[in-house]
mmJSON file of the N, C-alpha and C atoms, coordinates in Angstrom:
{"data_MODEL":{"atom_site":{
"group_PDB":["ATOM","ATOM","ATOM","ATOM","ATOM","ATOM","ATOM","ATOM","ATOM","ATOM","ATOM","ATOM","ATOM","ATOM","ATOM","ATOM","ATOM","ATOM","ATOM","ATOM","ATOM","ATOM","ATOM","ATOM","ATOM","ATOM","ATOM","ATOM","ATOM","ATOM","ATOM","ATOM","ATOM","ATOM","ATOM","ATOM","ATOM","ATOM","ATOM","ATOM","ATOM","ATOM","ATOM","ATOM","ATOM","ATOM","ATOM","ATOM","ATOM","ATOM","ATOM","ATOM","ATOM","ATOM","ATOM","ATOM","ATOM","ATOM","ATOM","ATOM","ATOM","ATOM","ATOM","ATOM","ATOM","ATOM","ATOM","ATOM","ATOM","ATOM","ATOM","ATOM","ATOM","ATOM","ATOM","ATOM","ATOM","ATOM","ATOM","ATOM","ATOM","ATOM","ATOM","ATOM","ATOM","ATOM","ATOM","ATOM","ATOM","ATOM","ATOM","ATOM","ATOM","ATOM","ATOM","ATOM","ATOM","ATOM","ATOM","ATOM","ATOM","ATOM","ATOM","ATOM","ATOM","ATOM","ATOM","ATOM","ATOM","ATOM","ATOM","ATOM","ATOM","ATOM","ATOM","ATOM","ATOM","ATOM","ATOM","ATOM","ATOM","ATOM","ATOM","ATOM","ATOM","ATOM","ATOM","ATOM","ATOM","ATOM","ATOM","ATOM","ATOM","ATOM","ATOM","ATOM","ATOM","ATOM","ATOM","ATOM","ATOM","ATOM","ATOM","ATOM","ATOM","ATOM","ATOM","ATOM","ATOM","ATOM","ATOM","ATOM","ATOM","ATOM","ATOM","ATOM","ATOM","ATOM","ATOM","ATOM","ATOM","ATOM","ATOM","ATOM","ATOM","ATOM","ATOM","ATOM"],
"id":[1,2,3,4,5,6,7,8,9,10,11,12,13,14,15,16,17,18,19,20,21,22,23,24,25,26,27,28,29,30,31,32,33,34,35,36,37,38,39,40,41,42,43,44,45,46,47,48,49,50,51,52,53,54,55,56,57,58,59,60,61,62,63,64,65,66,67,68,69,70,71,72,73,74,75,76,77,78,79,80,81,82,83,84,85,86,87,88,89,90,91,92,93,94,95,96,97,98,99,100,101,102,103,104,105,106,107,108,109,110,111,112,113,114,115,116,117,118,119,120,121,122,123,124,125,126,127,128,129,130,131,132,133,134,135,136,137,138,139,140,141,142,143,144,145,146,147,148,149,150,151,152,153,154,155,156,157,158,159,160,161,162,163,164,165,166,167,168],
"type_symbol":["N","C","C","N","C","C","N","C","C","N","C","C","N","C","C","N","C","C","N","C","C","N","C","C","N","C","C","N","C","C","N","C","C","N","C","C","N","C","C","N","C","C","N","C","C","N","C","C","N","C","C","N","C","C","N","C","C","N","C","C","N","C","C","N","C","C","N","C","C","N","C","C","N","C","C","N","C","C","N","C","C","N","C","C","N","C","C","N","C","C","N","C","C","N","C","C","N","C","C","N","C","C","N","C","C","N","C","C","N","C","C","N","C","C","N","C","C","N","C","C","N","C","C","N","C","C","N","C","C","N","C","C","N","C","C","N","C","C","N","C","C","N","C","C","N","C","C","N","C","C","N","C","C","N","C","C","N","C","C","N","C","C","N","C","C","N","C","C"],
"label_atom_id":["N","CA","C","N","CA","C","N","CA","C","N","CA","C","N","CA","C","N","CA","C","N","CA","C","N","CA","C","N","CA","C","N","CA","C","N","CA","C","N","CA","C","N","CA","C","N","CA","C","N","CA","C","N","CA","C","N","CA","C","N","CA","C","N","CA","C","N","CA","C","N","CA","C","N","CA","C","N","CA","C","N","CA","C","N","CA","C","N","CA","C","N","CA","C","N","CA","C","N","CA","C","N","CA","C","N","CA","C","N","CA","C","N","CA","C","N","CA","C","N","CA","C","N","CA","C","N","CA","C","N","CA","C","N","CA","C","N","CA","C","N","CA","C","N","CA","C","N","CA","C","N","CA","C","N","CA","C","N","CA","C","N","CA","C","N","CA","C","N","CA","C","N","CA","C","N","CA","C","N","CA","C","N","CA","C","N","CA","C","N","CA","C","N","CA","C"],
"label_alt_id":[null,null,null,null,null,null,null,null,null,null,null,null,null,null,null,null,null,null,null,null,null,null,null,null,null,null,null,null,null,null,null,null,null,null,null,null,null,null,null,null,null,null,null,null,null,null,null,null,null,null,null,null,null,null,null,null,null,null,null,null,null,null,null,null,null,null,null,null,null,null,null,null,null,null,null,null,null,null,null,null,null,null,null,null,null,null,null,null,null,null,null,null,null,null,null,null,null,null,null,null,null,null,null,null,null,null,null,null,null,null,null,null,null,null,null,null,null,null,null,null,null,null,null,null,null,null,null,null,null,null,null,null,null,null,null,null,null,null,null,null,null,null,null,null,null,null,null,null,null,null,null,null,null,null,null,null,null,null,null,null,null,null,null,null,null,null,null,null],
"label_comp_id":["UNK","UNK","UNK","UNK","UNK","UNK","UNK","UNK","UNK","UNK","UNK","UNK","UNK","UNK","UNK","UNK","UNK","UNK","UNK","UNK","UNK","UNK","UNK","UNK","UNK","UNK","UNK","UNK","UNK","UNK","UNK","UNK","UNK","UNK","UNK","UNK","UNK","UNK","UNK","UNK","UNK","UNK","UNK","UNK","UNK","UNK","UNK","UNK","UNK","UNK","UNK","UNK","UNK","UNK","UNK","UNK","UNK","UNK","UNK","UNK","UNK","UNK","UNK","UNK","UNK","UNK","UNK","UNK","UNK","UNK","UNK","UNK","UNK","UNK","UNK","UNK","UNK","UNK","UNK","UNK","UNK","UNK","UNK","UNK","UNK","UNK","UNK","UNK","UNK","UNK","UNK","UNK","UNK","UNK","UNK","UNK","UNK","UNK","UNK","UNK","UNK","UNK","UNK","UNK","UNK","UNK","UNK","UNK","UNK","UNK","UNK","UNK","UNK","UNK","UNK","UNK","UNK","UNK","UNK","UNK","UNK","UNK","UNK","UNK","UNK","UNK","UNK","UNK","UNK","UNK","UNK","UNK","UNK","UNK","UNK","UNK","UNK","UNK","UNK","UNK","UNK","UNK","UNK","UNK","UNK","UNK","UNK","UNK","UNK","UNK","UNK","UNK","UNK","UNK","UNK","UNK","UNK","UNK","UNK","UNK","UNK","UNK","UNK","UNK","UNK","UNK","UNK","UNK"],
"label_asym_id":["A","A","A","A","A","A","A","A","A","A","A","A","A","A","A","A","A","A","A","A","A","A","A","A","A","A","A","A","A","A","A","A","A","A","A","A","A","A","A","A","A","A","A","A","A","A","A","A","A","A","A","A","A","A","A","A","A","A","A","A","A","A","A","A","A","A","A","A","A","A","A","A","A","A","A","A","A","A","A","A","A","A","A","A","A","A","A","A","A","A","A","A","A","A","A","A","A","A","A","A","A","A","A","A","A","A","A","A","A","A","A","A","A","A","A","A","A","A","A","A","A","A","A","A","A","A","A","A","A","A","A","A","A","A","A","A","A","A","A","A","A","A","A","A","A","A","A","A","A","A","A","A","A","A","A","A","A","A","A","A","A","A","A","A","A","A","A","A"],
"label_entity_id":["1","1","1","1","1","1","1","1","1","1","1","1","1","1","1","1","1","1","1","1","1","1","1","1","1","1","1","1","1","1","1","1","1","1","1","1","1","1","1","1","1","1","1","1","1","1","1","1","1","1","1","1","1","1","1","1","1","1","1","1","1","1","1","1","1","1","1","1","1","1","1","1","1","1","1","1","1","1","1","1","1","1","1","1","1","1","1","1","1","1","1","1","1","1","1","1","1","1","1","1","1","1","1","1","1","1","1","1","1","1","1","1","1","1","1","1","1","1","1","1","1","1","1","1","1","1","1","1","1","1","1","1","1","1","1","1","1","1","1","1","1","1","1","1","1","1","1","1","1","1","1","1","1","1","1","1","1","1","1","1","1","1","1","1","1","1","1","1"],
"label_seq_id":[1,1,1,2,2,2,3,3,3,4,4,4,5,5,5,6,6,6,7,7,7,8,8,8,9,9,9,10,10,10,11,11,11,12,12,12,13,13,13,14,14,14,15,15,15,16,16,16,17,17,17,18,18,18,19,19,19,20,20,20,21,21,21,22,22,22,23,23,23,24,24,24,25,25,25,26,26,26,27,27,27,28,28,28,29,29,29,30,30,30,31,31,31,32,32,32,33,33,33,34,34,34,35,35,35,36,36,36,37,37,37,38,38,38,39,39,39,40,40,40,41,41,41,42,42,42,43,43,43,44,44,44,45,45,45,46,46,46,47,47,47,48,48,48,49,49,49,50,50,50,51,51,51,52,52,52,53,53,53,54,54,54,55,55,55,56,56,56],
"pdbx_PDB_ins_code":[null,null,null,null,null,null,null,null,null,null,null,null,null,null,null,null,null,null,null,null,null,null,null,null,null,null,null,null,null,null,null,null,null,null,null,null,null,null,null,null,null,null,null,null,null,null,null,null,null,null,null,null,null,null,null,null,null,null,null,null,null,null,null,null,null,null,null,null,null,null,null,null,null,null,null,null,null,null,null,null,null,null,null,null,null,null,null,null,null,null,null,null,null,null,null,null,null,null,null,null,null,null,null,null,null,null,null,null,null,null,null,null,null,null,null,null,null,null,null,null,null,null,null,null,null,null,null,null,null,null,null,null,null,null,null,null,null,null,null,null,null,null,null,null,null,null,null,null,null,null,null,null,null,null,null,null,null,null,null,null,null,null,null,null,null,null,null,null],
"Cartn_x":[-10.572,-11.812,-11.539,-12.038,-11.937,-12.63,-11.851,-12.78,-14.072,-14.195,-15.087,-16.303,-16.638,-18.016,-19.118,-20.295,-21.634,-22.529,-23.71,-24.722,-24.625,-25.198,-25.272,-23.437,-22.43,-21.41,-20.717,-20.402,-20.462,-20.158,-21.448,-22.199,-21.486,-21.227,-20.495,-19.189,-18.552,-17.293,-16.701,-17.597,-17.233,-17.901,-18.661,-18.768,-17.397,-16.935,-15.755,-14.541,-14.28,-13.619,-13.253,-14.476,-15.067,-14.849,-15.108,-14.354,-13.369,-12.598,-10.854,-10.408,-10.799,-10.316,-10.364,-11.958,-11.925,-11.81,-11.177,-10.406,-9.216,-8.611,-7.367,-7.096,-8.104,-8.054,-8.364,-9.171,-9.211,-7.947,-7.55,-6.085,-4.523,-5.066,-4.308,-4.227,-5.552,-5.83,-5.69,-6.028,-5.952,-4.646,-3.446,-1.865,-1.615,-1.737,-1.636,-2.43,-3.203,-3.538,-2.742,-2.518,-1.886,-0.4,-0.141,1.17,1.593,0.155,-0.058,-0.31,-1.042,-1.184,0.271,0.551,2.309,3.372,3.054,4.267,3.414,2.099,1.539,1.985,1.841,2.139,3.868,4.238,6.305,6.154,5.472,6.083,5.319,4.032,3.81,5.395,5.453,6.19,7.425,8.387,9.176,9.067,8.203,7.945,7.38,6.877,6.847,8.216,9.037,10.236,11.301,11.307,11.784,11.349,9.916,9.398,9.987,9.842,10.406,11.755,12.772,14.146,14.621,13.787,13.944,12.897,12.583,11.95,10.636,10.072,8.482,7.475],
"Cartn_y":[23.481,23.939,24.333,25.31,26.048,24.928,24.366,23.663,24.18,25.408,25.682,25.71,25.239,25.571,24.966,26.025,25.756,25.368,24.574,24.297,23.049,22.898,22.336,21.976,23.136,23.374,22.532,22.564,22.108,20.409,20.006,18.737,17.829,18.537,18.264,17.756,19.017,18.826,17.672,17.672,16.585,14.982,14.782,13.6,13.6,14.272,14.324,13.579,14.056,13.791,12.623,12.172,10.913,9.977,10.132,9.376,8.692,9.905,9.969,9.167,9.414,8.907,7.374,7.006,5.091,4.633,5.619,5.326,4.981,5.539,5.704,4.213,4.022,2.478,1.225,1.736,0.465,-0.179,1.075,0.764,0.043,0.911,-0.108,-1.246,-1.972,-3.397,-3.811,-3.334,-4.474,-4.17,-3.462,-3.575,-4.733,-4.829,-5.736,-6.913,-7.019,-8.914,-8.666,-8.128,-8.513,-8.932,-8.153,-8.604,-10.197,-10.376,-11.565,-12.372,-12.592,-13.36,-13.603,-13.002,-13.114,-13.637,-13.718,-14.239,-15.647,-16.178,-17.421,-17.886,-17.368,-17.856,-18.385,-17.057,-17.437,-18.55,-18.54,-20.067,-21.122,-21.369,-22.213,-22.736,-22.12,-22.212,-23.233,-22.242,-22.831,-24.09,-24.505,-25.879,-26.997,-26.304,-27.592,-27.638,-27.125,-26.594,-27.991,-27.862,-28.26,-30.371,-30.295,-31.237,-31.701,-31.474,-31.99,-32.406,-31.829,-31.956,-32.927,-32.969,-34.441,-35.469,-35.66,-36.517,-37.188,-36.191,-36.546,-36.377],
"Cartn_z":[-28.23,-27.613,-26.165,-26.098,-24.33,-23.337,-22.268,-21.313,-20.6,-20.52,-19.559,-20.65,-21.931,-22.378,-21.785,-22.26,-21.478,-22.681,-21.845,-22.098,-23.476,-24.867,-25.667,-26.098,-26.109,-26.514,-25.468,-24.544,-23.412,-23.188,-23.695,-23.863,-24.659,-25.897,-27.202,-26.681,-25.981,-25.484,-24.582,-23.578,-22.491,-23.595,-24.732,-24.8,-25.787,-26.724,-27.503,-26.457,-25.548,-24.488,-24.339,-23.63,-23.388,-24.436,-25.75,-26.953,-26.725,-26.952,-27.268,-26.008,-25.047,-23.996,-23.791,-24.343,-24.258,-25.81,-26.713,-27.368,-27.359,-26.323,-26.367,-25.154,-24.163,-23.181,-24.094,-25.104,-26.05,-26.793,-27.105,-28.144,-27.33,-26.12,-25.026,-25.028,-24.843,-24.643,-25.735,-27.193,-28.46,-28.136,-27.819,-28.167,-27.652,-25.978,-24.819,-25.569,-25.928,-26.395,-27.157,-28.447,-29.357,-28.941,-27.998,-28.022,-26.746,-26.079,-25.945,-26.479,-28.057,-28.935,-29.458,-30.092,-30.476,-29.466,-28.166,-27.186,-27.173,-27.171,-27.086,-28.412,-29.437,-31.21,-31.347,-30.622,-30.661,-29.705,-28.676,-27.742,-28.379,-28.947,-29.56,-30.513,-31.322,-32.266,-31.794,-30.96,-30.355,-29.674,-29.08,-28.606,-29.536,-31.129,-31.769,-32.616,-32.355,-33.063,-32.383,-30.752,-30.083,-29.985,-29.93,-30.326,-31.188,-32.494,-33.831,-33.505,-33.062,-32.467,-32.079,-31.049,-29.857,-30.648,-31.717,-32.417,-31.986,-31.273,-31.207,-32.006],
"occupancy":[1.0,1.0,1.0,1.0,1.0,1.0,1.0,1.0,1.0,1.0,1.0,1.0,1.0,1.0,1.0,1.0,1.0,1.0,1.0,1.0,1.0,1.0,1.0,1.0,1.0,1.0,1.0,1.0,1.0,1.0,1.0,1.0,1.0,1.0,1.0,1.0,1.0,1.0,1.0,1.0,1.0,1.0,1.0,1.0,1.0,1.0,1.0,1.0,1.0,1.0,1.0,1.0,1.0,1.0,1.0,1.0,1.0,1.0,1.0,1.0,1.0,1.0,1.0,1.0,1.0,1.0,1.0,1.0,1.0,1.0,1.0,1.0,1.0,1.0,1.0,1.0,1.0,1.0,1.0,1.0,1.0,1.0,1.0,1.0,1.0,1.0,1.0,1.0,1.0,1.0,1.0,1.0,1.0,1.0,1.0,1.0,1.0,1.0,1.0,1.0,1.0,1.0,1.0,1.0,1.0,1.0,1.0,1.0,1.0,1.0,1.0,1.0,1.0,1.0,1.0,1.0,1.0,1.0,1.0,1.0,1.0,1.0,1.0,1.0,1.0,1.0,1.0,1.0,1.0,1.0,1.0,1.0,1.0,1.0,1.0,1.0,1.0,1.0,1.0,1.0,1.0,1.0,1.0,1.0,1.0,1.0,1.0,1.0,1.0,1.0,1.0,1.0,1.0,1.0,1.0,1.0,1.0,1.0,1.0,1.0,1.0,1.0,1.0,1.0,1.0,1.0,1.0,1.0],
"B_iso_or_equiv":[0.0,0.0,0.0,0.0,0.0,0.0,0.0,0.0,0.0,0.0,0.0,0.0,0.0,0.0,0.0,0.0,0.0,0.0,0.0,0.0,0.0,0.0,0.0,0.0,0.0,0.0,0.0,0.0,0.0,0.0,0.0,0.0,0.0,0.0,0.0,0.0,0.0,0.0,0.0,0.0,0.0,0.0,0.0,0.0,0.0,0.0,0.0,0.0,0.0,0.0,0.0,0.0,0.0,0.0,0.0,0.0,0.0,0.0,0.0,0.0,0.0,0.0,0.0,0.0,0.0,0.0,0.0,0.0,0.0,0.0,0.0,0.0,0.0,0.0,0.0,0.0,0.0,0.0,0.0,0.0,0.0,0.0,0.0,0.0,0.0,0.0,0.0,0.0,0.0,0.0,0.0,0.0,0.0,0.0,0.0,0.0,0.0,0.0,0.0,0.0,0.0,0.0,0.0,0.0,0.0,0.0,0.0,0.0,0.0,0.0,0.0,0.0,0.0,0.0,0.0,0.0,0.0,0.0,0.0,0.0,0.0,0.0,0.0,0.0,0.0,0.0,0.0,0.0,0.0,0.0,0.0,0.0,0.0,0.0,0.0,0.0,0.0,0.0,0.0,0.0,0.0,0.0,0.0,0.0,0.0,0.0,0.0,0.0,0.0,0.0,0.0,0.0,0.0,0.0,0.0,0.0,0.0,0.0,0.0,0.0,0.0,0.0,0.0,0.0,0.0,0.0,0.0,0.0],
"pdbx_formal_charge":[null,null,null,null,null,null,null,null,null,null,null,null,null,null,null,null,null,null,null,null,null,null,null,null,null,null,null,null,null,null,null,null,null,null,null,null,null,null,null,null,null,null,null,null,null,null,null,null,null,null,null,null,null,null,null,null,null,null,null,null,null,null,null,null,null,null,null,null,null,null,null,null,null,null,null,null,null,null,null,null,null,null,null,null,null,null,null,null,null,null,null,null,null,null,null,null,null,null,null,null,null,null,null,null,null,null,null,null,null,null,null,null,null,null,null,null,null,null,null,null,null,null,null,null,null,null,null,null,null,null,null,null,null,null,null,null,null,null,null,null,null,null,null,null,null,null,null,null,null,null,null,null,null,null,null,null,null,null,null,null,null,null,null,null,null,null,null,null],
"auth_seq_id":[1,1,1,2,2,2,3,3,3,4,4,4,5,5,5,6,6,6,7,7,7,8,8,8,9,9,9,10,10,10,11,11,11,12,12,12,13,13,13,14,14,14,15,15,15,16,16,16,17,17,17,18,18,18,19,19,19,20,20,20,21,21,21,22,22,22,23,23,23,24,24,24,25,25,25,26,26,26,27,27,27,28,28,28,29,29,29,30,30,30,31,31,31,32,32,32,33,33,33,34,34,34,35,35,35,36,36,36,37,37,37,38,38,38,39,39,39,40,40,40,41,41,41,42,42,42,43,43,43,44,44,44,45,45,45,46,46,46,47,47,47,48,48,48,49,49,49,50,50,50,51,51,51,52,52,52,53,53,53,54,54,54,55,55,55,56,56,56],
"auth_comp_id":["UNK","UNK","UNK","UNK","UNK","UNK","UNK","UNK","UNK","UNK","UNK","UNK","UNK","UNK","UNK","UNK","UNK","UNK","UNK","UNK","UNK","UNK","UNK","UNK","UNK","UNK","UNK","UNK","UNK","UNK","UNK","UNK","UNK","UNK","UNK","UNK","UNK","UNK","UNK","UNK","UNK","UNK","UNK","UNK","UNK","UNK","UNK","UNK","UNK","UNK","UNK","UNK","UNK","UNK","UNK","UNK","UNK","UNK","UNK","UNK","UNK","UNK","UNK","UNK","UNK","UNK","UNK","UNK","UNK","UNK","UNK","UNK","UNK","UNK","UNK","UNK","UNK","UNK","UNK","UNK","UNK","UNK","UNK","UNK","UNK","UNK","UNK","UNK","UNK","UNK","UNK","UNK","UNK","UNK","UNK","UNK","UNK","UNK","UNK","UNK","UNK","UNK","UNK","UNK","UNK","UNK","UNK","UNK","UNK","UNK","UNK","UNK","UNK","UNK","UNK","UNK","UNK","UNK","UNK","UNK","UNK","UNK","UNK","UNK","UNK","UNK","UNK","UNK","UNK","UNK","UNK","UNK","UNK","UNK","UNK","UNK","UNK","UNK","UNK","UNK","UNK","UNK","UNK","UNK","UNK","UNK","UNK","UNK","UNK","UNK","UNK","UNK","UNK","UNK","UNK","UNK","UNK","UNK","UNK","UNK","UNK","UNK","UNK","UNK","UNK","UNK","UNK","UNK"],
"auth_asym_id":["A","A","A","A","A","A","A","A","A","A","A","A","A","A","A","A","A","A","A","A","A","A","A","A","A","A","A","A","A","A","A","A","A","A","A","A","A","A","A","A","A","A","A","A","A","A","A","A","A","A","A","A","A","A","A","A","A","A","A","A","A","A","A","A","A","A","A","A","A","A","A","A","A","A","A","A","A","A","A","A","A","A","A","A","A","A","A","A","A","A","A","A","A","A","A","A","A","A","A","A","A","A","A","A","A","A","A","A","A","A","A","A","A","A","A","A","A","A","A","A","A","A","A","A","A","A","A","A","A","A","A","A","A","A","A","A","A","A","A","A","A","A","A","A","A","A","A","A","A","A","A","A","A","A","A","A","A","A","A","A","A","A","A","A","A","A","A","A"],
"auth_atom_id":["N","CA","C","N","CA","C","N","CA","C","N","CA","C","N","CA","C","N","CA","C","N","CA","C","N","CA","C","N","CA","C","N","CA","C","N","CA","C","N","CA","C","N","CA","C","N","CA","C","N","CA","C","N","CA","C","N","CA","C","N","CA","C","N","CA","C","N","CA","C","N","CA","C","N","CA","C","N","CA","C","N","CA","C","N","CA","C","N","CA","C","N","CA","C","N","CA","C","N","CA","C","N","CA","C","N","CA","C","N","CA","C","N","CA","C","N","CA","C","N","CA","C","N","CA","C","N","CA","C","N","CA","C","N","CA","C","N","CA","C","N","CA","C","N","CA","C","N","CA","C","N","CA","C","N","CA","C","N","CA","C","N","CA","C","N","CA","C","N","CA","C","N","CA","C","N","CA","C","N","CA","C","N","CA","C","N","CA","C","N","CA","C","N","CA","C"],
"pdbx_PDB_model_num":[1,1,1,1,1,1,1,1,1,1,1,1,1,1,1,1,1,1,1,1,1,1,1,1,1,1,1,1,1,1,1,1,1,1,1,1,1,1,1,1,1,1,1,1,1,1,1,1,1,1,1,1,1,1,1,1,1,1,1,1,1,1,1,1,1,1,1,1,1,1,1,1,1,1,1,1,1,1,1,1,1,1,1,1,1,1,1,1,1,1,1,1,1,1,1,1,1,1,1,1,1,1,1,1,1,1,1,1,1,1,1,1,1,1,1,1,1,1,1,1,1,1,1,1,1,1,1,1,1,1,1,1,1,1,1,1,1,1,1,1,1,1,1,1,1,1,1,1,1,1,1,1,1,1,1,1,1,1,1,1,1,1,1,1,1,1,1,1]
}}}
């Protein structure tokens, strides 16, 4: 789509935009937790791993 549209066409365009765009900040952040959930889940892990070890 041409940037410069007017009026109704226009309208359409810049909210399409607008979508994609805090679509695209959302997908950011679920990556970023997720991949904070998984570094909290692996260190969980590892420390009852370690636990068990040393016989606690």
């Amino acid at each position: 789509m041409p940037i410069d549209q007017a009026g109704v066409d226009g309208k359409i365009y810049d909210t399409f935009i607008e979508i994609i765009s805090l679509n695209e900040k959302m997908m950011e952040e679920f990556t970023e937790a997720g991949n904070s959930i998984g570094k909290k889940s692996s260190l969980q892990k590892e420390s009852k791993l370690l636990l068990l070890r040393n016989g606690a």
